[in-house]
VODREN-958902 format. One record per residue (C-alpha): residue in one letter; x, y, z. Coordinates in Angstrom, 2 decimals, decimal comma, m for minus. Layout:
N
[a; [X; Y; Z]] ...
END
This chain:
463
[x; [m52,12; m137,64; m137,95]] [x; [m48,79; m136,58; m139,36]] [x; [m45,28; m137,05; m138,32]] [x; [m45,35; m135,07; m135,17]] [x; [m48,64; m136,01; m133,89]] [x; [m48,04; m139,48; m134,44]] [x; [m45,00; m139,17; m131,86]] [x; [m46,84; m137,44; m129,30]] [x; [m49,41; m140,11; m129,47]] [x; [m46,82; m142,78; m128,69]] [x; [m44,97; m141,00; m126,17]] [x; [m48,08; m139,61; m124,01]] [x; [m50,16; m142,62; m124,89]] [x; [m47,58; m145,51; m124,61]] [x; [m45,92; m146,20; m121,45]] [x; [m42,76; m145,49; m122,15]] [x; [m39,73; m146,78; m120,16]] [x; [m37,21; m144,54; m120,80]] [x; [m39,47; m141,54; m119,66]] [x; [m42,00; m143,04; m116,55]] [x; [m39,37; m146,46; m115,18]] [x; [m40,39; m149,67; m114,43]] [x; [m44,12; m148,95; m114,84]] [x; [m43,69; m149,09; m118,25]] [x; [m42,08; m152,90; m117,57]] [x; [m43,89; m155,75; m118,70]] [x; [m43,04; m159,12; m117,50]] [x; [m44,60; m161,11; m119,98]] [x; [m44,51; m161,00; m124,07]] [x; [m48,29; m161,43; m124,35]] [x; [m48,94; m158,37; m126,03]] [x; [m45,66; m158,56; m128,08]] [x; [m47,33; m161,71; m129,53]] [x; [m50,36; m160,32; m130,09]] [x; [m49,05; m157,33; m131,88]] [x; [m46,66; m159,46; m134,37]] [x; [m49,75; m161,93; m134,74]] [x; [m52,00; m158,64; m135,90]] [x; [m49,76; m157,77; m138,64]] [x; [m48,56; m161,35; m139,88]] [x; [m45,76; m162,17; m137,45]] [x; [m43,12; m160,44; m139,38]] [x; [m40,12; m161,59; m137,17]] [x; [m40,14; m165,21; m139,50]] [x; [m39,79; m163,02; m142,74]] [x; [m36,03; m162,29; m142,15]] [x; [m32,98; m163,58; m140,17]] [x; [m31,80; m162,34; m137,32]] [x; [m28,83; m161,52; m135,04]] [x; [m29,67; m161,20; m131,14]] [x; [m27,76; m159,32; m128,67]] [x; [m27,65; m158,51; m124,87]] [x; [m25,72; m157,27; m121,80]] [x; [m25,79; m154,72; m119,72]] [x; [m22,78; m152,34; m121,45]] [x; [m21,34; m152,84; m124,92]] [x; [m24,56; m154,24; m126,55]] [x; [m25,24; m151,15; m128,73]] [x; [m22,08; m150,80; m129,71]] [x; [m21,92; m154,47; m130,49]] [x; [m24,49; m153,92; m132,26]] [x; [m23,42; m151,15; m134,21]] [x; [m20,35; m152,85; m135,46]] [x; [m22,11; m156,06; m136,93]] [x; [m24,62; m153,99; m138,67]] [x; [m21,69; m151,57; m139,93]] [x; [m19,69; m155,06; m140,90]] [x; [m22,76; m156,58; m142,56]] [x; [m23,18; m153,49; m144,57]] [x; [m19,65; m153,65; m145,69]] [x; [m20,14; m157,15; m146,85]] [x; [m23,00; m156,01; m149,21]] [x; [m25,98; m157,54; m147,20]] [x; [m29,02; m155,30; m146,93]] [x; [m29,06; m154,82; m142,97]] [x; [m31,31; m153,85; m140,23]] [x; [m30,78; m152,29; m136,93]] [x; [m33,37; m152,32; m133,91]] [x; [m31,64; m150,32; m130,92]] [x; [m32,95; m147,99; m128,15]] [x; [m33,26; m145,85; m126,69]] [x; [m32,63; m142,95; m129,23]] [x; [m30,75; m140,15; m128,39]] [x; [m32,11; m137,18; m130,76]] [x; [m34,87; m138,87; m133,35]] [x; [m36,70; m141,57; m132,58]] [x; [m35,90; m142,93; m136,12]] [x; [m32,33; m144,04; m134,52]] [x; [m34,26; m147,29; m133,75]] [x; [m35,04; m148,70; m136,67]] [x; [m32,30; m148,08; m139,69]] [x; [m31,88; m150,21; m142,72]] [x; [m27,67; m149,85; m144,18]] [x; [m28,02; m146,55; m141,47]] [x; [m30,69; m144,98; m143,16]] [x; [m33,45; m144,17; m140,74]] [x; [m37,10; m145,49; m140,89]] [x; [m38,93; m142,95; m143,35]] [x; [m41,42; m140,77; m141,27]] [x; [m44,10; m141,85; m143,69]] [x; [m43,57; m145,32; m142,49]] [x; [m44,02; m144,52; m138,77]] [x; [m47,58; m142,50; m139,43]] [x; [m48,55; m145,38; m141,51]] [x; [m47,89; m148,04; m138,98]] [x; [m49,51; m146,36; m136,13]] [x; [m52,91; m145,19; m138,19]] [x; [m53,07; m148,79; m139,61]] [x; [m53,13; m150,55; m136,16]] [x; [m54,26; m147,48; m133,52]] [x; [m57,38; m149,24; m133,06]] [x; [m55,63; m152,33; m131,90]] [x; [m53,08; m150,99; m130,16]] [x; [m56,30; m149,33; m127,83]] [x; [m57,37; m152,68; m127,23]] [x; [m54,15; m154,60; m127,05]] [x; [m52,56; m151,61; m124,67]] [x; [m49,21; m152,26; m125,13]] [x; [m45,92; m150,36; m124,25]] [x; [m44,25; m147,90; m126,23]] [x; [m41,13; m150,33; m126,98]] [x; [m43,64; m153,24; m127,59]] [x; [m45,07; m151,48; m130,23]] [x; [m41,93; m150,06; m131,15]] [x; [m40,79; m153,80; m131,86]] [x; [m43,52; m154,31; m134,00]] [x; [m43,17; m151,14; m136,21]] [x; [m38,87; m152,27; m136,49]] [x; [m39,87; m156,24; m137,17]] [x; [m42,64; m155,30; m139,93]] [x; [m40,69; m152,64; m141,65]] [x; [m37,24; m155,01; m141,87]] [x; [m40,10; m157,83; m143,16]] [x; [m41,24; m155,56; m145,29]] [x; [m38,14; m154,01; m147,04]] [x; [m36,62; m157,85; m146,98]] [x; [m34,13; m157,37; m145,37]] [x; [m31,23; m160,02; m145,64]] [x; [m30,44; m159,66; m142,00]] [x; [m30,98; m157,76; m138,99]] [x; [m29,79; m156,94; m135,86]] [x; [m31,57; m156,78; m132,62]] [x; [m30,67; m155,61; m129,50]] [x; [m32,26; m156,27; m126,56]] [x; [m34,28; m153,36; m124,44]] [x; [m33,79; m154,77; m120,88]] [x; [m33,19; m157,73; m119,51]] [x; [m33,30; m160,50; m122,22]] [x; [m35,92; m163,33; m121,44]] [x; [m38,65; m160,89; m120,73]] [x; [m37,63; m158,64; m123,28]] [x; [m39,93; m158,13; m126,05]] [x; [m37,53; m158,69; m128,67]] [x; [m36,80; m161,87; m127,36]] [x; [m39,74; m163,37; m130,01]] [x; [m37,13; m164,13; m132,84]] [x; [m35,31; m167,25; m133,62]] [x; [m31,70; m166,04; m134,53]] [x; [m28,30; m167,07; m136,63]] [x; [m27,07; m166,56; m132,84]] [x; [m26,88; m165,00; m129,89]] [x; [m24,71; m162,58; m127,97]] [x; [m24,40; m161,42; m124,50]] [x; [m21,85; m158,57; m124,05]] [x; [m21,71; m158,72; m120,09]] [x; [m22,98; m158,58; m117,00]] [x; [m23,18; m155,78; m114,09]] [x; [m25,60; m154,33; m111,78]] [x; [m28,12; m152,33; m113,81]] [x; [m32,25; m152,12; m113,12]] [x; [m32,13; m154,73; m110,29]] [x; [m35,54; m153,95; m109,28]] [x; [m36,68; m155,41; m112,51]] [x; [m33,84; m157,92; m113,23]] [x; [m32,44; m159,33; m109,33]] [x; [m29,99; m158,04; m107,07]] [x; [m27,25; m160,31; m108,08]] [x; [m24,93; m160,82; m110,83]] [x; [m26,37; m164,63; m111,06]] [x; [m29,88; m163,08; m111,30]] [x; [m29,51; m160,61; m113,79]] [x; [m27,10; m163,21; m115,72]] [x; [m30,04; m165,39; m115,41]] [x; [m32,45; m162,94; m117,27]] [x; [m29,95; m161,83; m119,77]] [x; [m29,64; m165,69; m120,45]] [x; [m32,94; m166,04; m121,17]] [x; [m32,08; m165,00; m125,08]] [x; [m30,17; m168,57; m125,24]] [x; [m32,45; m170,51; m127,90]] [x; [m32,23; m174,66; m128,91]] [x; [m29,38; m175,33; m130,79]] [x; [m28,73; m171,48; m131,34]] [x; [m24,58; m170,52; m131,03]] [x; [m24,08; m168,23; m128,05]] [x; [m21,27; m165,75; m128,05]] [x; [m20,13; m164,02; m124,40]] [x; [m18,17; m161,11; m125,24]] [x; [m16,82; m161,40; m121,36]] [x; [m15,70; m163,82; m119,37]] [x; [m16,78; m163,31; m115,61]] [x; [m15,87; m166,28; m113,06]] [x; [m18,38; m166,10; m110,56]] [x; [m21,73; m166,00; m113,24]] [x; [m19,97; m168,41; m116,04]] [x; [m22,12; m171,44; m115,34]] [x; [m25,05; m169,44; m115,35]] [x; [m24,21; m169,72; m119,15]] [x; [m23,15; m172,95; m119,32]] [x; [m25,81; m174,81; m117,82]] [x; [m28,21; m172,69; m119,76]] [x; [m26,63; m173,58; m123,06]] [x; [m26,48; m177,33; m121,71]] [x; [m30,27; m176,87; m121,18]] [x; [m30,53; m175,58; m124,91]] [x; [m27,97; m177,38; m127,03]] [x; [m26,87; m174,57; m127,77]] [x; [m22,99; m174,33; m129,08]] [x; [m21,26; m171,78; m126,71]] [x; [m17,96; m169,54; m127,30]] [x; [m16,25; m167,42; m124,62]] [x; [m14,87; m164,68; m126,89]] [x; [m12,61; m163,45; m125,07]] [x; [m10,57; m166,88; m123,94]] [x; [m10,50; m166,79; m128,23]] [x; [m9,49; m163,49; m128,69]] [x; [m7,91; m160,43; m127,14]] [x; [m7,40; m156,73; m127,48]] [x; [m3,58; m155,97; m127,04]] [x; [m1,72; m152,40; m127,20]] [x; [m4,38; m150,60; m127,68]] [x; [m4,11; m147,05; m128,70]] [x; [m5,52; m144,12; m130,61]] [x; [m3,53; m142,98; m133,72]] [x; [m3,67; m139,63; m135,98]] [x; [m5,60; m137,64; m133,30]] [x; [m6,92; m135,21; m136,16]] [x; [m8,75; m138,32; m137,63]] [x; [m9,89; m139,64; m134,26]] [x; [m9,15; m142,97; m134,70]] [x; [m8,58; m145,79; m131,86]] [x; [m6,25; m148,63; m132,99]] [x; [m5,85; m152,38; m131,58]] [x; [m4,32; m155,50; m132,28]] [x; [m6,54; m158,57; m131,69]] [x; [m4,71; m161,23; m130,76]] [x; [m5,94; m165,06; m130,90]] [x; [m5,67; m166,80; m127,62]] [x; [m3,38; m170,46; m127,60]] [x; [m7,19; m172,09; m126,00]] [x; [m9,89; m171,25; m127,59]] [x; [m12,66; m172,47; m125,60]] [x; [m14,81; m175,30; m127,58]] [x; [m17,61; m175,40; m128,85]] [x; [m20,38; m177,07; m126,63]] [x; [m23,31; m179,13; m126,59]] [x; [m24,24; m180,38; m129,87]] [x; [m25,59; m183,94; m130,09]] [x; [m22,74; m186,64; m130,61]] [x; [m20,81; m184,30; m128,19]] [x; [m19,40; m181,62; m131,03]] [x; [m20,56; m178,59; m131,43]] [x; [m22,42; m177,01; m134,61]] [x; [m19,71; m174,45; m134,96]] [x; [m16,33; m174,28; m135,00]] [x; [m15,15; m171,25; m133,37]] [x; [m11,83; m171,40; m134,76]] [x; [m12,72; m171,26; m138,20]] [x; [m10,49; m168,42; m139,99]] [x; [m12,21; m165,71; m141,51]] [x; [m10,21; m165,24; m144,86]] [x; [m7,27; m163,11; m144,66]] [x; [m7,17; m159,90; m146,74]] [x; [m3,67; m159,40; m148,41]] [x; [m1,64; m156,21; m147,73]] [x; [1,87; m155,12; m149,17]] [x; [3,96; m157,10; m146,75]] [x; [2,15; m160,55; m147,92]] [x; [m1,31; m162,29; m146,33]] [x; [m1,89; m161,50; m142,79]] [x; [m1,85; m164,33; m140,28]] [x; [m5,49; m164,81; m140,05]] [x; [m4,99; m165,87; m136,30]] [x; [m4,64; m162,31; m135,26]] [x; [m5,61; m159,00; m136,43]] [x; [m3,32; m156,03; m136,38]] [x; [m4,38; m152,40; m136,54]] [x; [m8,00; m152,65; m136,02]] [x; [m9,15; m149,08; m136,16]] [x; [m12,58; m147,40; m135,74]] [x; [m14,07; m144,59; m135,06]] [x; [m14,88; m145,24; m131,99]] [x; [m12,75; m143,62; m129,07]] [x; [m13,72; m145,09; m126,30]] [x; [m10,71; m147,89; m124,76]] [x; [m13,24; m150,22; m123,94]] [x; [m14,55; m151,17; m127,29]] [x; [m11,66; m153,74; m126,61]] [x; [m14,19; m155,45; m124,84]] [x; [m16,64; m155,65; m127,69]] [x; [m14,66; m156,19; m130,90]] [x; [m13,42; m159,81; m129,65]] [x; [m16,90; m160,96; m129,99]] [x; [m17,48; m159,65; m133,41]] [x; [m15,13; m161,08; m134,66]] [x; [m16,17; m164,47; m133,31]] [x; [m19,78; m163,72; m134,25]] [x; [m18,64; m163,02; m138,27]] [x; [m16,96; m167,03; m138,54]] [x; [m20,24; m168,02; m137,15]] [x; [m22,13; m166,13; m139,90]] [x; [m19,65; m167,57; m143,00]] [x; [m19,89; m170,98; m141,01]] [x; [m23,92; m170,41; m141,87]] [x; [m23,51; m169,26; m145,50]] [x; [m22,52; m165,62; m145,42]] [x; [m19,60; m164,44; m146,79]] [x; [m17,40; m162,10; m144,31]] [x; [m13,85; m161,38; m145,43]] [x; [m11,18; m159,62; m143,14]] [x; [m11,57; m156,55; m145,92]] [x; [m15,15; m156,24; m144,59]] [x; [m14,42; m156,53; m141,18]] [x; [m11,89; m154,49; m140,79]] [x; [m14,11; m151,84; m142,86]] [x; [m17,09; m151,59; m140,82]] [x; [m15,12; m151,93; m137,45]] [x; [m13,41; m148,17; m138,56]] [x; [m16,81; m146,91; m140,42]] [x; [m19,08; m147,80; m137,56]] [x; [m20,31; m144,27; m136,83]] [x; [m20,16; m143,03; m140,49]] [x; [m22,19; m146,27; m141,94]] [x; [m24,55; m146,49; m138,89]] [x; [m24,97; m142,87; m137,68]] [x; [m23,67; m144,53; m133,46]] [x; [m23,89; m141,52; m131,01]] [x; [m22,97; m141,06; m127,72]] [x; [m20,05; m143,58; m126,97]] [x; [m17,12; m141,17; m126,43]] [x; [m18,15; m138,80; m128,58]] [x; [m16,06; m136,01; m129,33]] [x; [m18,99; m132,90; m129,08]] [x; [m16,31; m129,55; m129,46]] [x; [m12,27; m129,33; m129,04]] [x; [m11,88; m125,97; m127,87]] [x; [m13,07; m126,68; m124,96]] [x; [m12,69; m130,18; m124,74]] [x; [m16,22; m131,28; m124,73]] [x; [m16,66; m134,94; m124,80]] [x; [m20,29; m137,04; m124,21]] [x; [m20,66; m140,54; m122,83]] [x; [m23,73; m142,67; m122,58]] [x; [m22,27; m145,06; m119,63]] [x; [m24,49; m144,92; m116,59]] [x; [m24,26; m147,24; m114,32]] [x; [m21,40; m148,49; m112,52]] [x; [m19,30; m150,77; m114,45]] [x; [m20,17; m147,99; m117,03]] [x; [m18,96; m144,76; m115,16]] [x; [m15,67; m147,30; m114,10]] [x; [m14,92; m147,11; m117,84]] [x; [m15,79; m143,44; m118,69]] [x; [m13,25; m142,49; m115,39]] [x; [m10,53; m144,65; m116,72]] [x; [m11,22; m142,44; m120,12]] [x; [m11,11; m140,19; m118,30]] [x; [m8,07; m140,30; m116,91]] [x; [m6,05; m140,88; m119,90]] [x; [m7,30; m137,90; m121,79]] [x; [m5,00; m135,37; m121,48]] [x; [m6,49; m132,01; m119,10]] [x; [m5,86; m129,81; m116,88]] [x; [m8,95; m129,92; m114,86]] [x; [m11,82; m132,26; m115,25]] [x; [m15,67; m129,83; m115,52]] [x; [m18,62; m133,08; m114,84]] [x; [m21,50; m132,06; m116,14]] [x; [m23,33; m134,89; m114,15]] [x; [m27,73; m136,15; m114,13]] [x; [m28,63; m139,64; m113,30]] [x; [m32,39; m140,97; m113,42]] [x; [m34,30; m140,96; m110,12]] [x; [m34,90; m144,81; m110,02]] [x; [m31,34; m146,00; m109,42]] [x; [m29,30; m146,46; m106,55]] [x; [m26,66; m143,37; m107,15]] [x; [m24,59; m144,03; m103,78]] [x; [m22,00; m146,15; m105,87]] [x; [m21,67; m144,57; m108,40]] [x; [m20,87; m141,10; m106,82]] [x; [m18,31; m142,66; m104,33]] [x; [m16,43; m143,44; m107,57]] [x; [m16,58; m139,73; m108,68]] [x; [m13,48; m138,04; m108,80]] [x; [m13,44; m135,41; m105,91]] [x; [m11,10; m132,73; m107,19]] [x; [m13,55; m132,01; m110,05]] [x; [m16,13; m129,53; m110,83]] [x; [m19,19; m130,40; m110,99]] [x; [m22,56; m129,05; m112,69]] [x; [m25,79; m130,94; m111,45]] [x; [m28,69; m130,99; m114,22]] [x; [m31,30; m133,13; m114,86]] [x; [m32,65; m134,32; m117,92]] [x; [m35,95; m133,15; m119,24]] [x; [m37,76; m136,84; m118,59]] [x; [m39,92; m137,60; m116,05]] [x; [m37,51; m140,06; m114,86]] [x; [m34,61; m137,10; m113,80]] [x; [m33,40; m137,01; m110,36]] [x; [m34,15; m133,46; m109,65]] [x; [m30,77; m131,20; m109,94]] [x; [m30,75; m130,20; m105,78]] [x; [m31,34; m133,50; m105,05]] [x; [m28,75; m134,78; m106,61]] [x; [m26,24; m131,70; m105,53]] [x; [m27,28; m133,33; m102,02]] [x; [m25,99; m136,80; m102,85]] [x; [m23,18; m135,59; m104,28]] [x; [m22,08; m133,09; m101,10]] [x; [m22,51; m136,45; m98,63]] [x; [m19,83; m138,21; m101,16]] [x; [m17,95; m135,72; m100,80]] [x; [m18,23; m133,69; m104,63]] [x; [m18,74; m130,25; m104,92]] [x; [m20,63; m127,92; m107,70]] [x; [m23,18; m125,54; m108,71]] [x; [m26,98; m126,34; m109,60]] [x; [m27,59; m125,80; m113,19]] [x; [m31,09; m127,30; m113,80]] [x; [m30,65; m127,92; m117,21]] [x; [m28,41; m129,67; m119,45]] [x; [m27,93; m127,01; m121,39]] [x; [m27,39; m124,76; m118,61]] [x; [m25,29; m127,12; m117,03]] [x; [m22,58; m127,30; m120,16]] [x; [m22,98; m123,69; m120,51]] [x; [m21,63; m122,79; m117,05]] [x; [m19,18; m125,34; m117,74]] [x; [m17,76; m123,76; m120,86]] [x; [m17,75; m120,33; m119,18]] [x; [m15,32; m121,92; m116,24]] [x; [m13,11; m124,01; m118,82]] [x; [m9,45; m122,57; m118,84]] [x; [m7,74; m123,98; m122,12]] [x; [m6,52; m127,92; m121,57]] [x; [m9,23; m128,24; m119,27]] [x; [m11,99; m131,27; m119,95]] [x; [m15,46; m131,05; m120,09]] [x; [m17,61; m134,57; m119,70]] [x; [m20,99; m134,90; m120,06]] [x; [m22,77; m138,00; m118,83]] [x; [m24,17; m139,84; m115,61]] [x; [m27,22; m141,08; m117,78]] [x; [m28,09; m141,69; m121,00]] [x; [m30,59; m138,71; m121,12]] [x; [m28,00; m136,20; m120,32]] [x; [m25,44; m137,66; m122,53]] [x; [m28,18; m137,01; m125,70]] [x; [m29,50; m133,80; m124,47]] [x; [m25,55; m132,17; m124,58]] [x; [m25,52; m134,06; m128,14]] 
END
């Protein structure tokens, strides 16, 4: 088979999550196991970073590969879904997996894969964990598909763990509560493994406590060590968002070590660069830029930082310099789509990936700080989630464009006019994404917005 007809065999042969729902789900990691078994268990050939949540864990992700690259370690990334190839999985320093490598993988193991039957992302796993083994790589990081202690990339043993944080996304698969789902996601938390939570939620914080307790594990609350003050984006003709990252006067401790310390110290200092005024004070970081526009990447650099002392605690060598670098060259070093992303400025025409509710809370606050004159939604959602929350948060005195997606999973384009009418939103059926931004752009009047989102499907069909 070649390139092409290797993909259709995965996608119409595979279930496949992002296209069919939860019948792709698996709830065990059987035939994750017996994949990486089959080709030599390459998850033990490399280290490993592991990260989850519900929102913020592929941008998380993002920046620690784009920092690790900076600091001259050879680095792998394992996210989904993709958005336009699905070599945006698996990237080593942002290059894509080769398409050779893909056709080999599959032809080599075919035959087992017929008798194992797995899903598309378990074998997807495999393909990422052998080619990082294989290229030896000196670190990788791996986000999580759904969930966490289910998930199949929940096989490795990692330099740590991180979970972004918690709100109400697939509860059919992961509970109906934010102690259920912060239960699953949990399920990462490995013996004697540092845990990082990027977010500090009250009501599901001894969900993570007691599991660490159960694990040893050493756990940091980034946020009670670090936040994001006056945040703001700078040069608009670069597109750059700025923040100062300010270290908090109690940093919560590290937890659960034997002898009652912890293995790491989350107040170690990552090594201040020096600028023209004199060193920095290390403590807090001033003028963090990146690429990335979106306001609530505040809520996801606190935890990188905390997550690069743990790494020079373990050996690696992170300076401030290489921080700093990969935070602003995220997008350029890793090729990150979809997170704010600026698609044309005459019209306006920006693309967000945020899809469920805490999501869609942030892309309206975006929203409304963006200057326009009238907001055009381009809006499809998937046909397996509960919408009715999400559309009472809708603004009302916008325009809207139903689409759908062309997955399986797509709420069909009437239907979800209908929805939207009952919550009070009007538009026109489009059908299409494409015919959806289209009529959009024909309605735009200069300084008026157009967003794209509602799923990820329709954010990376507009892309």
């Amino acid at each position: 088979m070649n390139y092409q007809q290797t993909l259709d065999y995965l996608y119409t042969q595979l279930p496949m999550f992002q296209r069919i729902g939860s019948a792709a789900y698996k709830n065990n990691l059987d035939n994750t196991i017996a994949i990486l078994r089959l080709i030599g268990n390459p998850e033990n050939k490399f280290k490993s970073i592991h990260v989850a949540g519900t929102n913020g864990k592929g941008s998380t992700s993002h920046f620690l590969a784009s920092i690790l690259q900076s600091a001259g370690y050879k680095t792998g990334l394992y996210t989904s879904p993709h958005l336009k190839d699905f070599r945006e999985r698996i990237k080593i320093n942002g290059e894509m997996i080769p398409q050779q490598c893909v056709v080999d993988f599959v032809a080599a193991y075919k035959n087992n894969f017929e008798i194992i039957q797995p899903s598309f992302f378990e074998m997807t796993v495999g393909l990422a964990f052998d080619y990082f083994a294989s290229q030896e790589v000196d670190i990788a990081v791996i986000e999580v598909g759904l969930g966490g202690r289910l998930d199949s990339t929940n096989v490795i043993i990692p330099e740590l763990s991180i979970i972004t944080n918690i709100s109400f996304d697939h509860t059919a698969l992961l509970g109906n509560t934010l102690e259920k789902i912060a239960s699953e996601k949990a399920g990462i938390i490995k013996p004697k493994t540092p845990v990082i939570i990027g977010e500090t939620q009250t009501e599901i914080k001894n969900v993570f406590i007691e599991k660490a307790k159960q694990n040893n594990a050493p756990l940091i609350f980034a946020d009670e060590n670090y936040k994001a003050v006056n945040v703001h984006h700078i040069n608009k003709d670069r597109l750059l968002l700025s923040m100062d990252i300010e270290k908090q006067t109690s940093p919560s401790p590290p937890a659960f070590s034997e002898g009652g310390k912890g293995d790491v110290k989350p107040d170690l200092v990552i090594p201040a660069s020096h600028s023209e005024g004199g060193k920095e004070d290390a403590a807090s970081y001033l003028n963090i830029e990146t690429e990335l526009l979106g306001l609530y990447q505040q809520k996801n650099i606190p935890a990188v930082i905390c997550v690069c002392k743990i790494l020079n605690n373990k050996g690696f060598t992170i300076s401030e310099t290489h921080l700093r670098a990969g935070i602003k060259n995220v997008v350029k070093q890793t090729g990150l789509l979809g997170r704010w992303q600026v698609l044309s400025q005459q019209p306006l025409v920006i693309a967000d990936t945020g899809h469920n509710e805490a999501g869609i809370k942030e892309v309206l606050i975006q929203i409304r700080i963006t200057p326009h004159h009238h907001l055009h939604f381009v809006l499809g959602v998937v046909n397996d989630k509960d919408i009715a929350v999400i559309l009472s948060l809708l603004p009302k005195d916008a325009s809207y464009y139903f689409c759908q997606a062309s997955i399986p999973r797509a709420l069909n384009a009437s239907d979800l006019a209908d929805q939207a009418k009952a919550a009070g939103l009007t538009g026109e059926v489009c059908g299409s994404v494409q015919n959806a931004v289209l009529a959009a752009k024909k309605n735009a009047q200069a300084g008026d917005l157009i967003f794209v989102g509602g799923s990820t499907f329709t954010a990376a069909e507009a892309i």
